[in-house]
Structures are given as structure tokens and as C-alpha cells.
VODODO-955158 format. One record per atom (N, C-alpha, C): residue in one letter; x negated, y, z. Coordinates in steps of 0.1 Angstrom, whole numbers, plus 2048, in hexadecimal, padded with zeros to 3 digits. Example, Ala and Ser with C-alpha at 12.3 -4.5 7.8 and 13.67 -1.06 7.14 Angstrom:
<recs>
A77C7C784E;A7857D384E;A77C7DF84E;S7807EA847;S7777F5847;S77F80084F;
</recs>
This chain:
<recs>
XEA58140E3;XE9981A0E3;XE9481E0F2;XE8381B0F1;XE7F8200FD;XE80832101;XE8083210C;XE7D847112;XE70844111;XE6B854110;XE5B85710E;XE5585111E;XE6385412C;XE5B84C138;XE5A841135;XE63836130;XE60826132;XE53823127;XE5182B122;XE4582B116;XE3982F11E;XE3B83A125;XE2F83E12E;XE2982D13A;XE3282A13D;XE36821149;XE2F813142;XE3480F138;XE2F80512B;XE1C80A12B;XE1B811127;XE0E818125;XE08817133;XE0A81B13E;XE03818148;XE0280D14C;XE0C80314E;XE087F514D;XDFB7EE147;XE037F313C;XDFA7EC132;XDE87F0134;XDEB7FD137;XDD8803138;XDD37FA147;XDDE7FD152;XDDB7F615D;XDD37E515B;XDDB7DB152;XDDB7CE14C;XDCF7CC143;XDCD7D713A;XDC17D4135;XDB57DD13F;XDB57E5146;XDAA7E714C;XDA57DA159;XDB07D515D;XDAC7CA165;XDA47BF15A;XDA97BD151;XDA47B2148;XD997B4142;XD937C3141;XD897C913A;XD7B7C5143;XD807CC152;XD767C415E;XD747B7162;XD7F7AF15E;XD7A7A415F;XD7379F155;XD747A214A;XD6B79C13E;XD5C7A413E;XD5B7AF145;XD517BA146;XD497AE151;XD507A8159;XD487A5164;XD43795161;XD4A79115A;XD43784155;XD39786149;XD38791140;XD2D79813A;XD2379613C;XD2179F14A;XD197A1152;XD12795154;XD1B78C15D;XD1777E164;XD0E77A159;XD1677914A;XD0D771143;XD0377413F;XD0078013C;XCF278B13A;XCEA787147;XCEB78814F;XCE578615F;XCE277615C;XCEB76C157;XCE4760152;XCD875E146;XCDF76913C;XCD5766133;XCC876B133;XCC377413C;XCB777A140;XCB276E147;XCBA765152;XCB275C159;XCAF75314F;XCB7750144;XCB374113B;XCA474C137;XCA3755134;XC9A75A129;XC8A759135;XC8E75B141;XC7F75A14B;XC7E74B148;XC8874214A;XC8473814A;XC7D73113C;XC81732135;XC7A73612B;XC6C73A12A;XC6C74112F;XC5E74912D;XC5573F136;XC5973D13E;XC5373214B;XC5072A143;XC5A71F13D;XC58711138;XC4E71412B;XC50723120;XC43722117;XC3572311D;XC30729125;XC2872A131;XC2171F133;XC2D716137;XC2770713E;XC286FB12F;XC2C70112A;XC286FA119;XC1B6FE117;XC15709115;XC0B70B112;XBFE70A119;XC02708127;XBF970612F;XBF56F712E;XBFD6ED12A;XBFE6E1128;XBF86DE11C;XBF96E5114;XBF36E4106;XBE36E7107;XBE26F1110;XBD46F510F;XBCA6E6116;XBD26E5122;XBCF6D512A;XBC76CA124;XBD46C8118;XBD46B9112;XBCC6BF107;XBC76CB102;XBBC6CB0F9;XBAC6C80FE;XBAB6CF109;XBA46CC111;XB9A6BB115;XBA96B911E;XBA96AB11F;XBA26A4112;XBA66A2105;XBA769D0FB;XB966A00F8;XB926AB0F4;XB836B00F7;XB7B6A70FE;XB806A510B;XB7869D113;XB78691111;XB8368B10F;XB8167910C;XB7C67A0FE;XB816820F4;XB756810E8;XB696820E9;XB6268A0F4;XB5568C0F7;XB5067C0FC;XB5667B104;XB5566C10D;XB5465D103;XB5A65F0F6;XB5D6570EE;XB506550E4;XB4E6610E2;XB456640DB;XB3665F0DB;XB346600ED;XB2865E0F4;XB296510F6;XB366490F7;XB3563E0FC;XB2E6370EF;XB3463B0E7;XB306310D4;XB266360D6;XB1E6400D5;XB106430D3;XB056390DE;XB0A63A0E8;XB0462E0F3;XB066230F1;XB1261E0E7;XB156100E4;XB0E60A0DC;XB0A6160D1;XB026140C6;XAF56140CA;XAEE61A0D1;XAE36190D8;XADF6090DA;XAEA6080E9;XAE85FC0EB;XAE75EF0E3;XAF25EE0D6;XAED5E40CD;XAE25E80C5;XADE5F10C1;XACB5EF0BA;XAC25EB0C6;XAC75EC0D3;XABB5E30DD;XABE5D30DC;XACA5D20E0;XAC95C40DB;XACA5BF0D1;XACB5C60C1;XAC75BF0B6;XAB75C00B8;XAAE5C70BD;XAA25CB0BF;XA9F5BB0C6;XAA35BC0D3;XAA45AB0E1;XAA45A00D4;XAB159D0CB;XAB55940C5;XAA25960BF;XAA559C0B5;XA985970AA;XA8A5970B2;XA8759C0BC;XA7A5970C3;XA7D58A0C6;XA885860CF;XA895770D1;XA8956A0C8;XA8C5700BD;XA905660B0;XA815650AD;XA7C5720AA;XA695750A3;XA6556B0B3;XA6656D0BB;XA5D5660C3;XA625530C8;XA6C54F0C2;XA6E5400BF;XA6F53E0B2;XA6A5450A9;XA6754209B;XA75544095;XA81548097;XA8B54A090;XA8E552088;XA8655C081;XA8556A07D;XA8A56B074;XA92576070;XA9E576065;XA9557E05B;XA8A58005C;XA81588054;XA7558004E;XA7557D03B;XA6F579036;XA6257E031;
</recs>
């Protein structure tokens, strides 16, 4: 059997052994908290520039629709002038598609 000293002596070890071990794991805690706040800005940054990009390409998308829109509307235009060109030309060499 142990004496109550070699039990005290055991005991202090041991508190010494786990307090070193306790700081070390305390201090990589930390490190990793200190990382997981930077993932979480980063984060926050990249939804940011997600949605800034989203707003963009809606945008964008507005405008070439607009552009698309105007173009057919002008395209359309343009062919009733020249079905307009065609049938004066045909009525004026007698080819008239109209009976």
C-alpha cells in the first residue's frame, strides 16, 4: 500500500499533468474559435458577393431582355415595310397576290 505522502505526490503529478494538458487543449480551443469566427466573416463576405452578383446578373438579364425585345419589335417593323416594298413592287409590274 501507498502512504497518504506517495498519494499526495501521485495527486500532484497527476493535477500538474492534467493542468499542462488542460492548457494545451484550452489553447487549441481557442485557435480553433479564432478560426471559426474567421470562416464565419468569410462567409459573410462571400454571401455579400453572392448576392451582389445576383442582383448584377438580374439586372443584366433586364437589359438584354429589354434589348431583345426592341430588337423583334424593330424586326417586325422592318418586315411590314418590306412586305409593304414587296407588294407595291409586284402591284406595280402586275404581279399582285391580290384578286
Amino acid at each position: 500500500m501507498f502512504t497518504d505522502k506517495q498519494l499526495e505526490q501521485f495527486a500532484k503529478v497527476i493535477d500538474t499533468r492534467l493542468d499542462a494538458k488542460l492548457q494545451s487543449i484550452n489553447k487549441r480551443l481557442e485557435g480553433m474559435e479564432q478560426g471559426q469566427k474567421g470562416l464565419k466573416e468569410q462567409l459573410n463576405t462571400v454571401e455579400l458577393k453572392v448576392e451582389a452578383i445576383h442582383a448584377q446578373n438580374k439586372k443584366v438579364h433586364a437589359e438584354i431582355m429589354e434589348k431583345l425585345t426592341a430588337s423583334n419589335e424593330i424586326d417586325g417593323q422592318e418586315l411590314k415595310k418590306l412586305e409593304k416594298r414587296v407588294e407595291t413592287i409586284e402591284e406595280h409590274v402586275g404581279l399582285s397576290r391580290k384578286n
